[in-house]
C-alpha positions in Angstrom: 21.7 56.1 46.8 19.0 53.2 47.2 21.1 49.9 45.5 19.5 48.4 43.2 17.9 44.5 43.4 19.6 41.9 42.1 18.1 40.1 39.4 16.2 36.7 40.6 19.5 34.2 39.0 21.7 36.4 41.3 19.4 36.0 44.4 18.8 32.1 43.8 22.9 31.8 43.5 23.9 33.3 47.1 20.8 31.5 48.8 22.5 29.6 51.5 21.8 26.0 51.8 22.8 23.6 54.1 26.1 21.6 54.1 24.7 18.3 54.2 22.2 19.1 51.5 23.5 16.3 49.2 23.5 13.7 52.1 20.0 14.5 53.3 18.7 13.5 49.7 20.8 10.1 49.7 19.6 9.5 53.6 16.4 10.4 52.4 16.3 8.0 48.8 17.4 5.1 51.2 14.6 4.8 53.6 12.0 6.8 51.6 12.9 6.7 47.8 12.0 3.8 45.2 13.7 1.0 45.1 11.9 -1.4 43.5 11.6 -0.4 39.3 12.7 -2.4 36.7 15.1 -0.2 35.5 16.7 0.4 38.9 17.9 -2.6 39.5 20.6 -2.7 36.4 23.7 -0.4 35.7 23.0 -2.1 32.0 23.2 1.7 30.0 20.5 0.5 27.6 17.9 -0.3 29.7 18.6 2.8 32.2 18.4 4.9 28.4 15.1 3.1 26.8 13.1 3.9 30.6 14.7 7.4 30.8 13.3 8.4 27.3 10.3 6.3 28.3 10.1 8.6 31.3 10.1 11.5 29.1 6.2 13.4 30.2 5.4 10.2 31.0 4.2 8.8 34.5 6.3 5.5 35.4 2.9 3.7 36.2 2.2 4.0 32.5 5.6 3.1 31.3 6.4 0.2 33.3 4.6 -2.6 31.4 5.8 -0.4 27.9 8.8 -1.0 29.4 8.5 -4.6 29.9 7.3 -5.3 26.7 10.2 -3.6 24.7 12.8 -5.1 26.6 11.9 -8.4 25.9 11.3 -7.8 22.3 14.6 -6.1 21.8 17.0 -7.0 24.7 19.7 -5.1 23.2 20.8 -2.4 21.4 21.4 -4.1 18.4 18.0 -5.8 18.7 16.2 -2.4 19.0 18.8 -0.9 15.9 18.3 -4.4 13.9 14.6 -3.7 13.6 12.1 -2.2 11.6 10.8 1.0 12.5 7.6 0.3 11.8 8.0 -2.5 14.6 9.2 -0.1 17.0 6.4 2.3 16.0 4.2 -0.1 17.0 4.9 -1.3 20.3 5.1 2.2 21.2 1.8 3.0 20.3 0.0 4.5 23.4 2.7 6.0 24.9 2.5 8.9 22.6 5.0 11.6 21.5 6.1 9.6 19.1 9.4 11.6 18.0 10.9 9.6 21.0 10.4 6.0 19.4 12.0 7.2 16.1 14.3 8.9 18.1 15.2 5.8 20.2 15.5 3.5 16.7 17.8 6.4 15.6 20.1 6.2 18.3 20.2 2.7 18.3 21.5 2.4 15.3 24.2 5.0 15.9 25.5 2.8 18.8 26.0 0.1 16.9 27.5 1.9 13.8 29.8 4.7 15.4 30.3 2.8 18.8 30.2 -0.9 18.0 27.3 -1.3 19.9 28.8 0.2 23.5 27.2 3.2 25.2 30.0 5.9 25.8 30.5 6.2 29.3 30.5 10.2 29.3 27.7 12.8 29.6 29.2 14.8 27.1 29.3 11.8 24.6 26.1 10.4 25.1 24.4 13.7 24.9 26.0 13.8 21.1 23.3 11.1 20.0 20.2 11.5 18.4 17.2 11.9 21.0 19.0 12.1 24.0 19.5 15.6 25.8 21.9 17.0 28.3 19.7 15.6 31.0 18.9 12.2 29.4 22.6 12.1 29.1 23.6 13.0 32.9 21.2 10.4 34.2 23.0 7.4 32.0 26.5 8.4 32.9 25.5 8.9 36.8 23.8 5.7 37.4 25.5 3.1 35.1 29.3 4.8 35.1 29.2 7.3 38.3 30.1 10.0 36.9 29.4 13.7 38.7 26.9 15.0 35.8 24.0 17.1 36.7 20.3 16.0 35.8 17.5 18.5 35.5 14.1 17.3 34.5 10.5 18.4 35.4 10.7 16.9 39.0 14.4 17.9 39.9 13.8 21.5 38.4 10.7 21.8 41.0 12.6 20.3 43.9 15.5 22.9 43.4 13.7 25.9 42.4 11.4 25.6 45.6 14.7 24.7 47.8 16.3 27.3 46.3 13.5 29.6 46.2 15.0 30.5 42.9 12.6 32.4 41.0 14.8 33.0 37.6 12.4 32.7 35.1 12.9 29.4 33.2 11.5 30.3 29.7 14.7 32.2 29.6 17.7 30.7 28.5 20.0 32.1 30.6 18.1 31.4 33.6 17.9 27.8 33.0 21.9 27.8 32.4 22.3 29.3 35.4 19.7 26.3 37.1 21.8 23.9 35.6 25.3 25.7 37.0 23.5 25.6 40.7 22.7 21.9 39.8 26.0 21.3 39.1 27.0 22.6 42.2 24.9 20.5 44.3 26.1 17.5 43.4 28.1 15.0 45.9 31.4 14.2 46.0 30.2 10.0 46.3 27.1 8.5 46.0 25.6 10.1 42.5 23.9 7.6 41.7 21.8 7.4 44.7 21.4 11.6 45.1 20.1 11.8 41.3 17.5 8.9 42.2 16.9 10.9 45.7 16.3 14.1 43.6 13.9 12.4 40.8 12.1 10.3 43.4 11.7 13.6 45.7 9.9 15.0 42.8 7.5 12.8 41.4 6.3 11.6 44.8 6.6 14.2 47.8 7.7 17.5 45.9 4.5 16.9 43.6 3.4 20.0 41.3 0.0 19.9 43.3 -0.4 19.5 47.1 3.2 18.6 47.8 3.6 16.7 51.3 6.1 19.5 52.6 6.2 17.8 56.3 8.0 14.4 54.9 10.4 16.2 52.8 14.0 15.9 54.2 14.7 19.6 52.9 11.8 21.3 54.9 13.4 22.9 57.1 15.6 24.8 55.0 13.0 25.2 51.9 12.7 28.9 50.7 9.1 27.9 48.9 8.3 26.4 52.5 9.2 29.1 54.8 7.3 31.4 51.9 4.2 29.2 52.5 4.0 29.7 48.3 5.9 26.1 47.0 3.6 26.5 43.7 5.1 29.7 42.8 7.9 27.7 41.5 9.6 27.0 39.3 8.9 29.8 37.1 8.4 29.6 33.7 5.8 32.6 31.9 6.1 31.8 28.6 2.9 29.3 27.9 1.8 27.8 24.7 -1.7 28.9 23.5 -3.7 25.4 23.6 -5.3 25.7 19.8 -8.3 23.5 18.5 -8.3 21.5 15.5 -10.9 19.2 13.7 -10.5 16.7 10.6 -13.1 13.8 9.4 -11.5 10.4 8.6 -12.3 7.5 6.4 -12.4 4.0 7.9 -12.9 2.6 4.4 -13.7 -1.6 5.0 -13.6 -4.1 2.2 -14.1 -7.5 2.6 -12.8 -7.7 5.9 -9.9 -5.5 5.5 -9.4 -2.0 6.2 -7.2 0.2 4.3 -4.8 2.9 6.0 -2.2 5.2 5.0 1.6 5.7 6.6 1.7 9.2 8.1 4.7 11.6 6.9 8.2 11.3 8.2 7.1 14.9 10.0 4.2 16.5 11.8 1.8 15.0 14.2 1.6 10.7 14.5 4.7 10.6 11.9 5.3 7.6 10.9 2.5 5.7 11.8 -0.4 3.9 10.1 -3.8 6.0 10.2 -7.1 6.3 8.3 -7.1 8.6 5.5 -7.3 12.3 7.2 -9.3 15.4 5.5 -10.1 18.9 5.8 -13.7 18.7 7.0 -16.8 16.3 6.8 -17.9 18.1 3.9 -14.8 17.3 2.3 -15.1 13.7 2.9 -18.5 13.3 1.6 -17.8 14.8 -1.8 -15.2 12.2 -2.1 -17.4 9.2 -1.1 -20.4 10.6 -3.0 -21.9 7.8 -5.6 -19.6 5.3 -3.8 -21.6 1.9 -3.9 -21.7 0.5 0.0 -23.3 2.6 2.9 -21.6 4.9 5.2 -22.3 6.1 8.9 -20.8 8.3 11.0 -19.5 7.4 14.6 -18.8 9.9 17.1 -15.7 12.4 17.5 -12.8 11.1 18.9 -11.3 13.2 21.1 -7.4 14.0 21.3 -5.5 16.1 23.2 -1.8 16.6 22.1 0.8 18.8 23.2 -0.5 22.3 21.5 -3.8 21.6 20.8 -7.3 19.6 21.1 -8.0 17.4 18.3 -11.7 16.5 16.8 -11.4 13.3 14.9 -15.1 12.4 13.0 -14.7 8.7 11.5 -16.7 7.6 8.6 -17.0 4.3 8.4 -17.9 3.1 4.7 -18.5 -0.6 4.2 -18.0 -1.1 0.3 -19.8 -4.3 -1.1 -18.1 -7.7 -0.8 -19.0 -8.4 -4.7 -18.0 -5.2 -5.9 -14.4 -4.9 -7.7 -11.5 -3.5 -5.0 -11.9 0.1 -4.5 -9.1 2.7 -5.7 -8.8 3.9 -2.0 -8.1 8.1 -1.6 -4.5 8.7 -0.6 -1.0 9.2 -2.4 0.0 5.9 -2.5 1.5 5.3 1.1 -1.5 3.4 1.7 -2.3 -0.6 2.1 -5.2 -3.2 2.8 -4.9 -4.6 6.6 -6.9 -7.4 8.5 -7.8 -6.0 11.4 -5.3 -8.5 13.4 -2.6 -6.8 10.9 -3.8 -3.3 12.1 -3.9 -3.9 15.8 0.0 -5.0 15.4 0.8 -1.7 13.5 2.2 1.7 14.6 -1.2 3.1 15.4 -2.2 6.5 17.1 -3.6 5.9 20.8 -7.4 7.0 19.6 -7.6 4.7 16.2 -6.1 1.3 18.8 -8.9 2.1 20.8 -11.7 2.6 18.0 -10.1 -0.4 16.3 -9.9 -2.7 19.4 -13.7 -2.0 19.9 -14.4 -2.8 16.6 
């Protein structure tokens, strides 16, 4: 009787690694690793949180001076959980996916309400506030309390999968428990804090997802994605969202130096923040506008890309006359009249801060 194959989670679990696999990441993140971010050089729990949501599908040249900025607006927790959202909303404009701002006021908040302003010290705990995930969670407790917890964003999942040459498919469930239970596994006995940066740093800088620099990696010689000359088979994931396309017209309606926007839904793409009234199609806009006094011109698309799907974005601009009476702007009443200094200081989405800051 031929036996049968084990399944890929099975095959990644008995692949044998070396001993001193934890220690060549630490040896490794002490020469070799980063050492000089902002964030690093605190155990302070908010600061390590705000740059690891930050950090979130975001490169760390982009975040550090997003970084900079919120920390000395809002030192503290209670700062950040004192303040308006709209505020937060604002100087997080840019940095897009925006559920992680309203997330971050969210969580503020309930530190200062259910914890009197303390981070818990365990995983467990912190993962049990709004916005922050089991990995989120790990990296807090292991670098500001020490604790043995298991982290396993987009970098450390490629560093491991390759090492481990595990080949589970990751858009299942059970094969990503099963990448956390290996993760778990691998971690040290001492030094947590400096494996989990070894492990992130590996990742975003040597381990990259394109052209990774295999011969200065300290796991080379034991590397299953290495020795299989294939490192961007993993990790593997097949599920893939279908990119869709999308396209809206918007009005950029000016009066006497003002410009009137509307507040986005609590849900849905930009939520929360200020934008120029949105509709169905050019046609659609025109029908509205038609016998308007003023004159209108159109600029050209804006182009977005989001997480699902390309975005076309057709301004009109429509300059109604100085001497005319204030028009009754389109909208459902979440709207207001800004300056454009007022606007710029807003929750804005990354494309209308750049066509306003032209402007």
């Amino acid at each position: 009787m031929t036996a049968r194959r084990p399944p890929p989670a099975a095959a990644a679990a008995a692949t044998p690694l070396p001993a001193d696999f934890a220690a060549r990441i630490v040896r490794w993140q002490r020469s070799h690793g980063r050492h000089d971010l902002p964030w690093q050089r605190t155990r302070d729990p908010y600061r390590v949180w705000l740059s690891e949501v930050m950090l979130q599908q975001t490169q760390v040249a982009t975040v550090l001076g997003y970084y900079t900025r919120f920390v000395e607006r809002f030192p503290d927790v209670q700062a950040l959980a004192a303040a308006p959202l709209d505020e937060v909303l604002a100087l997080w404009s840019g940095l897009g996916y925006y559920s992680r701002a309203r997330n971050l006021h969210r969580c503020a908040q309930a530190v200062v309400a259910e914890h009197g302003g303390t981070f818990p010290r365990r995983a467990e705990q912190l993962a049990a506030l709004p916005g922050i995930g089991r990995s989120t969670a790990a990296a807090i407790a292991a670098f500001c309390f020490g604790e043995r917890a298991a982290i396993l964003d987009g970098n450390v999942k490629r560093v491991l999968t390759r090492a481990l040459g595990f080949d589970g498919d990751l858009a299942q469930a059970a094969q990503e428990r099963h990448l956390w239970t290996l993760a778990q596994a691998l971690l040290p006995a001492r030094g947590v804090a400096a494996y989990t940066q070894g492990l992130m740093d590996l990742g975003a800088t040597v381990c990259t997802l394109r052209r990774p620099a295999c011969t200065a990696c300290p796991l080379q010689a034991d590397c299953i994605a290495r020795r299989e000359g294939a490192p961007g088979r993993y990790p593997v994931k097949t599920r893939k969202l279908r990119r869709g396309q999308r396209a809206h017209a918007l009005l950029w309606l000016q009066h006497r130096g003002r410009w009137w926007l509307v507040q986005r839904p609590d849900r849905g793409v930009w939520a929360g923040l200020w934008s120029l009234p949105e509709f169905a199609s050019a046609e659609d806009l025109e029908r509205v506008v038609a016998g308007w006094p003023g004159a209108g011109r159109w600029l050209p698309p804006l182009q977005h890309a989001l997480t699902h799907f390309d975005w076309t974005l057709t301004p009109l601009v429509w300059r109604w006359p100085a001497r005319g009476p204030v028009p009754a702007p389109p909208g459902d009443g979440g709207g207001r009249w800004f300056t454009p200094a007022e606007a710029l200081a807003a929750g804005l989405p990354a494309p209308l801060r750049r066509l306003f800051a032209a402007a």
